[in-house]
N, C-alpha and C positions, 0 to 999 in steps of 0.2 A: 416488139415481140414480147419485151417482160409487162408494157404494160395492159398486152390484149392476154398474157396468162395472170397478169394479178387480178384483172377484171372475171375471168374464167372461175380462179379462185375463189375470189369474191361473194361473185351468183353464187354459188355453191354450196359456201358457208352461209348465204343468205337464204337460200333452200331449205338447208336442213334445220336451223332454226326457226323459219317462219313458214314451215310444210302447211298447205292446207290443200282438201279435195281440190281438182280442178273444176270452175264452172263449167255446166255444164253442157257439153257441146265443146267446151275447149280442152283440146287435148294437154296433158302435160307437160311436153316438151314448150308447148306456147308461153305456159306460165315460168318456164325457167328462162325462156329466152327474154322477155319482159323484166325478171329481176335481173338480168346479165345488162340492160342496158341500162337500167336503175342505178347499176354500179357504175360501169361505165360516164353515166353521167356526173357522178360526184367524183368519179376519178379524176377527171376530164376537167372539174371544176379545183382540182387540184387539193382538194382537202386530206392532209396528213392521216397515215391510219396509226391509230395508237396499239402500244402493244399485242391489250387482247384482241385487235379486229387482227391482224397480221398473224399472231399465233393459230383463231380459227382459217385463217386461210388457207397456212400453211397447213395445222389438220385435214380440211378439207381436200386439197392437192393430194395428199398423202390417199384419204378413203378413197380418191378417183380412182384410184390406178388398184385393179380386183391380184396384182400379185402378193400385194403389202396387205399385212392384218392390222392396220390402225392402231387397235385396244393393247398390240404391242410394244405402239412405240411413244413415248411420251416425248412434249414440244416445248422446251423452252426459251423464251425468247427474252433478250435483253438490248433494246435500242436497235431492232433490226439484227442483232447476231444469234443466229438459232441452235441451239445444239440439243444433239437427237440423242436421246437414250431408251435403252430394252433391248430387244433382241428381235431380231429377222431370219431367216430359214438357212441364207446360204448368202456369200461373197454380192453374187450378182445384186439381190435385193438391197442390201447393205448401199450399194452403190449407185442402188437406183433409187432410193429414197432420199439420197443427199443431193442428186441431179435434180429431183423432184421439187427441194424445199429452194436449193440453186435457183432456179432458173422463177418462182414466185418473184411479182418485181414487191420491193421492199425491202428485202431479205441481204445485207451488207454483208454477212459470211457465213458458213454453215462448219457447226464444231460435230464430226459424225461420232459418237461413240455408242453407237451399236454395236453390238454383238451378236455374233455366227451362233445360232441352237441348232444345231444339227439334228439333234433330238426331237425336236417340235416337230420336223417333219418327217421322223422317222415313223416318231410316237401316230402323227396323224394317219399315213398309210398305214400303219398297222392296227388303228383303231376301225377304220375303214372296210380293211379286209374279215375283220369277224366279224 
């Protein structure tokens, strides 16, 4: 399971760095499923991810999920131990970012120190409504 979502991860980050149009005729979900098995196969072939591959993944994992604002949260990672700092909307988020970066295979332990801005989503509905 952790290592068909490192592979997931993976694509992901390998997507969003190496974005190009899709040829034509071939839909886009093709070309990501192409780079997921990309992954898959060097995973497969056992090759260690160093740091920065593991951080963008763990990013990646994180942009997946449309509850979490990314550009909020910053990823440090030290020998596979991750710890998350900024700020998230509310408890739940908090806690679903740290399941998120958890469950990346790679990932030896997750240090969560984000913080609740209550404000951020007050601020947003109320920017919303004018």
């Amino acid at each position: 399971m952790k290592l068909s979502l490192l592979c997931f991860a993976a694509a992901v980050g390998l997507y969003a760095c190496g974005r190009q149009d899709p040829a034509v005729g071939q839909p886009a979900s093709q070309n990501r499923i192409d780079e997921t098995r990309q992954v898959e196969k060097a995973a497969d072939a056992g090759k260690p991810l160093s740091d920065a591959s593991l951080t963008q993944i763990v990013r990646s994992a994180l942009e997946s999920d449309s509850s979490l604002d990314p550009r909020k949260i910053d990823v440090e990672n030290r020998n596979g131990s991750i710890a998350l700092h900024g700020s998230v909307e509310n408890d739940e988020q908090r806690e679903k970012a740290a399941r998120i970066v958890g469950s990346v295979g790679g990932v030896r332990n997750v240090v969560n120190n984000l913080t609740v801005d209550s404000s951020a989503a007050s601020g947003a509905t109320a920017a919303r409504k004018e």
